[in-house]
C-alpha positions, 0 to 999 in steps of 0.5 A: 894505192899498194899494200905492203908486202910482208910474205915471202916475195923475192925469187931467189931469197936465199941468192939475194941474202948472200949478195946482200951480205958479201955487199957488207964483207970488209966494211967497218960498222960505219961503212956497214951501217952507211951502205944500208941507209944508202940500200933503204933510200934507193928501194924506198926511191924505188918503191915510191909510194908514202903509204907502203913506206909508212906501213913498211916503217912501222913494220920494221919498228914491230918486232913481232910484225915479221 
């Protein structure tokens, strides 16, 4: 079973960020808001595992977790 990974771990973050953002230019908040729950379900797809998704939940409700 994985961990989740909560330190720094994307070559190229700040690339990452920016293309991330430019996905979002011109959408409405609905548009917006749609293209990240469509983003979390192909990764969360992607990454598979229950438990690193059960950690990776809780750690995003936890402000003080980041």
């Amino acid at each position: 079973m994985s961990k989740l990974t909560l330190t720094a771990n994307i070559p190229g973050a700040d690339d990452f960020y920016a293309e991330l953002i430019e996905a979002h230019e011109g959408l409405t908040k609905t548009e917006s808001d749609a293209l990240n729950a469509r983003l979390v379900l192909t990764l969360a797809n992607h990454i598979g595992d229950r438990a690193v998704l059960t950690e990776a939940l809780a750690a995003a409700k936890d402000p003080k977790s980041g």
